[in-house]
Structure formats: structure tokens, C-alpha cells
C-alpha positions in Angstrom: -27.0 -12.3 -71.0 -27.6 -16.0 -70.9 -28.5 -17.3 -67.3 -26.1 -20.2 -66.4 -27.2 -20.6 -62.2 -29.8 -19.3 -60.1 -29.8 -19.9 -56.3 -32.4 -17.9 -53.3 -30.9 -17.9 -49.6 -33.3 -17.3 -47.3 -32.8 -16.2 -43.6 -35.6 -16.3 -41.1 -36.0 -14.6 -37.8 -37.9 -15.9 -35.0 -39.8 -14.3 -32.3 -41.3 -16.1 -29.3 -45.2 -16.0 -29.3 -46.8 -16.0 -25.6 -49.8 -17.6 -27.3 -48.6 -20.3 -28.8 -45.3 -21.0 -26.2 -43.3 -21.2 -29.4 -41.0 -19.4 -31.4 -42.6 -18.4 -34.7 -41.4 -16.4 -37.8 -41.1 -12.8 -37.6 -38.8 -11.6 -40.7 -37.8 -12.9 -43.7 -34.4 -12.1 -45.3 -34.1 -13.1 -49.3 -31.0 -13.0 -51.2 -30.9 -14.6 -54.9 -27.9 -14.8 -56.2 -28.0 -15.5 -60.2 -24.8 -15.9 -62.8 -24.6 -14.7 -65.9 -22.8 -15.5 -68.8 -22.4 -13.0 -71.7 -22.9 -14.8 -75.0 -20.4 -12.9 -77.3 -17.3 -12.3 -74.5 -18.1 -15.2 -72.9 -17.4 -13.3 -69.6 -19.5 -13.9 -66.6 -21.4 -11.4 -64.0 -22.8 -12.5 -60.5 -26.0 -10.1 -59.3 -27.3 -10.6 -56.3 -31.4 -9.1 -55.6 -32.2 -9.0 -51.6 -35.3 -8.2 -49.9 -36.9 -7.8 -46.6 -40.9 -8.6 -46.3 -40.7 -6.5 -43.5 -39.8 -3.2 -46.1 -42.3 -2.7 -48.7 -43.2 0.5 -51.2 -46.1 2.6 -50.6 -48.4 -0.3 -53.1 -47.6 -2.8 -50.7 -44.2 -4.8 -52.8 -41.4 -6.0 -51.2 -38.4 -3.4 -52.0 -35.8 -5.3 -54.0 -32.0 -4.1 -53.9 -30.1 -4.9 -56.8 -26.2 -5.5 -56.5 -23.8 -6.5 -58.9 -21.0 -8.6 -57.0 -18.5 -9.9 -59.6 -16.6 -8.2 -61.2 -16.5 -5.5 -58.6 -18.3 -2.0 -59.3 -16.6 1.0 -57.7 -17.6 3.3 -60.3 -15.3 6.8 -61.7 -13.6 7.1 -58.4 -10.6 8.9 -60.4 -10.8 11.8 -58.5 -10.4 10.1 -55.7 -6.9 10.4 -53.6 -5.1 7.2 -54.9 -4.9 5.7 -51.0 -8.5 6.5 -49.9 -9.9 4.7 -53.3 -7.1 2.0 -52.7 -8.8 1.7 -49.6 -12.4 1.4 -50.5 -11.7 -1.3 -53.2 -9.8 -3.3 -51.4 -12.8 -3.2 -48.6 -15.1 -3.9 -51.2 -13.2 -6.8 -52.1 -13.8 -8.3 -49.0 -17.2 -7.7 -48.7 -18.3 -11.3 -49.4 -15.3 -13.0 -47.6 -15.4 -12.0 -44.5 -18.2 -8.9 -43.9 -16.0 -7.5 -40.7 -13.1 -7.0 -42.3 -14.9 -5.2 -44.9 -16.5 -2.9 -42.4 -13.2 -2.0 -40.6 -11.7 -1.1 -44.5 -14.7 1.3 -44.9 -14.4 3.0 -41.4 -10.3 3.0 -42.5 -11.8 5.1 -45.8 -13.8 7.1 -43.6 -11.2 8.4 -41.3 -9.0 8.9 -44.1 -11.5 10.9 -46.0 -11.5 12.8 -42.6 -7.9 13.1 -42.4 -7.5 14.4 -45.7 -10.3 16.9 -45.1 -9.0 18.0 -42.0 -11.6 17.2 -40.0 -11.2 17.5 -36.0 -12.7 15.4 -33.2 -12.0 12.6 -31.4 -14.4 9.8 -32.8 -15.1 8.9 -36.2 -18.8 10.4 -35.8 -17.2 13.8 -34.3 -15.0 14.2 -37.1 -17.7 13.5 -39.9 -20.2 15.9 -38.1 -17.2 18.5 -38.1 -16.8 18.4 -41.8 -20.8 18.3 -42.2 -21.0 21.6 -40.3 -18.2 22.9 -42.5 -20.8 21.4 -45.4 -18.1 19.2 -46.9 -20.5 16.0 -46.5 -23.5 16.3 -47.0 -26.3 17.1 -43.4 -27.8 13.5 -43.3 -25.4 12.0 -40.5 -28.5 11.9 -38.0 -30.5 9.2 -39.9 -26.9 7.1 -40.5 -25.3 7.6 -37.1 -26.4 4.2 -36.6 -24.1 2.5 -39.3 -21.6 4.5 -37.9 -21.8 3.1 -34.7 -21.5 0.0 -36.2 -18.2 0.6 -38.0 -17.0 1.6 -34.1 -18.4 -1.4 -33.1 -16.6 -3.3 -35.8 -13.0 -1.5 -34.7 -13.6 -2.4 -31.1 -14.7 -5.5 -30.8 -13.7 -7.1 -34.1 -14.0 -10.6 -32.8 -17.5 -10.3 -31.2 -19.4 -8.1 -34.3 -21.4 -9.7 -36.8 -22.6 -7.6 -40.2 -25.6 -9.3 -42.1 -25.2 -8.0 -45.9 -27.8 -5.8 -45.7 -26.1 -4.0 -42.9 -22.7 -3.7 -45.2 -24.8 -2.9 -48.4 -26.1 0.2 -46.7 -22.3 1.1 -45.2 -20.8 0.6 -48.7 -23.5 2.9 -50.1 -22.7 5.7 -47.6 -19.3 5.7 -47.8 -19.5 5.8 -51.6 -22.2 8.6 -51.0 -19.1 10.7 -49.5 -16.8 9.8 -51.5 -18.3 11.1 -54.9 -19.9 14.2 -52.5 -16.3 15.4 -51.8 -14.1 14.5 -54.4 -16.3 12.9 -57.6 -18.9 15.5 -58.2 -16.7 18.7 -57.7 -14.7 18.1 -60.1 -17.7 16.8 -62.4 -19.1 20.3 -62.2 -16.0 21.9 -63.2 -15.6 19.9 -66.3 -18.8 20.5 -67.3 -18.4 24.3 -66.8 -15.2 24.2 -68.4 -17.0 22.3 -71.5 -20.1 24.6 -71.1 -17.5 27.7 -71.8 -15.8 26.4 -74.9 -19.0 25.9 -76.7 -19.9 29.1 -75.7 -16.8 30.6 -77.0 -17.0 28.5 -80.3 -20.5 29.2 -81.0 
């Protein structure tokens, strides 16, 4: 793939400092953005890498995430219902447009997920730690219940939210997570039972 643009934003947060009666840097937010151009299709792919210097790996690097952002990734979701996965792509298609209305279309593939599951309780939360008691979705909702505030957040006060990409990157991931959890990897296990028993019948 042959480079053909290369561009870093860089965010910085400040925090006051007593000592110095100033505001000084506190975190810094990296996002480089880089398009590339396959040489034999002539077709082009825009990756994005972000960091955080405040997130680093047990050697002391900056974590990097790696996302690709054009053309849009949403994976084998053909197991999927046909309006939940409508759902999710078109929120994904949003996602570097206008970051709100992105997380308000995953929070709409949430509760649908719910719906379709049959999940009962009032909030989006409730329902989502119904259908992890039932073990439908998978017992990790008490480290995430914060991005699910956030998606509330988003639906309530649509106007008043702000999502920094790092925010929706984690929501996209989690809602993908349950999405292949109920519908993707079920059927993935079938298939490969189903495959596992003919070769044991032809062999």
C-alpha cells in the first residue's frame, strides 16, 4: 500500500497548577490519520492510530489503537437480524460526522438487541443486566456501565453531550462485542460442528 497523506491531531488537556498559578498540560490525545492508496486497484483506505500518554503497557509504551475508517469495517454480521445490523452500520457511518448521532444509533442497536432477546427492565442498563443474568451477553457489564451511561446521556440530552472518539471507539467495540456474542459466534460453532461431523462421517 503506497502512502499518499499523513496528518497527527493532537488534543491537549489542561490542569491548573497551584504552583505555578497556570494552567499546564495534563493529557495528551494523538490521533494520526494516514491514506492509503493500493497500487494494483488503485482503491484507497483511511487508518486512523490514537493514543493516550496517560495509557501505557506494562514496558512503559504508549498503547496505540488501530482503526480502519474508510471503507467501513462491520465484519460477518450475517447472522445478524437484518434491522439490528441495518442499525449498527448506519451508526457506524456516522461515526466521523457527527459522534452523537452515532452514539444514539448504537444505544438504538442495543435496545433492539434487547428487544429481540426479550429482555425486561425499564432502562437500557436493566435490560442488558437481565439478559446477562440469563448469560445471553456475556458478565462484564460492571466495568462498561460507564459507556452505557453515556449512551443514556446521549438519548437525553442529545444537544448538551459531547463523545471524544476514543469514548465512541470503545462503545462501537462493545456493541460489536454483543453482537457477535449473541448472534455471530453461535452459529459459528454450529457450522463448525456440522463440518466437524461430515468429516467424521467421510473419514
Amino acid at each position: 500500500m503506497q502512502i499518499v497523506v499523513s496528518h497527527n491531531d493532537q488534543e491537549v488537556e489542561y490542569i491548573f497548577h497551584a504552583e505555578y498559578n497556570e494552567e499546564v498540560p495534563w493529557a495528551v490525545y494523538d490521533t494520526l490519520y494516514t491514506l492509503y492508496k493500493c497500487p494494483v486497484c488503485s482503491k484507497v483506505t483511511l487508518k486512523s492510530i490514537e493514543s493516550f500518554d496517560g495509557i501505557k503497557d506494562h514496558n512503559g509504551r504508549v498503547i496505540e489503537t488501530e482503526n480502519i475508517l474508510y471503507p467501513i469495517q462491520t465484519g460477518d454480521l450475517k447472522f445478524v437480524p437484518e434491522l439490528i445490523k441495518s442499525a449498527f452500520e448506519s451508526a457506524l457511518k456516522t461515526k466521523n460526522v457527527d459522534k452523537v448521532m452515532c452514539a444514539i444509533g448504537l444505544r438504538r442497536t442495543l435496545e433492539m438487541l434487547c428487544y429481540d432477546q426479550g429482555a425486561e427492565g425499564r432502562t437500557l442498563y436493566k435490560k442488558l443486566v437481565d439478559l446477562s443474568d440469563k448469560a445471553i451477553i456475556p458478565k462484564v457489564l460492571d466495568k462498561v456501565s460507564h459507556l452505557i451511561r453515556d449512551l443514556g446521556s446521549a438519548a437525553a440530552h442529545e444537544k448538551d453531550v459531547e463523545f471524544d472518539i476514543h469514548i465512541i471507539n470503545d462503545i462501537i467495540r462493545f456493541t460489536r462485542i454483543f453482537l457477535d456474542y449473541v448472534y455471530v459466534i453461535p452459529k459459528e460453532l454450529i457450522r463448525i460442528q456440522e463440518q466437524f461431523d461430515l468429516n467424521e462421517k467421510e473419514s
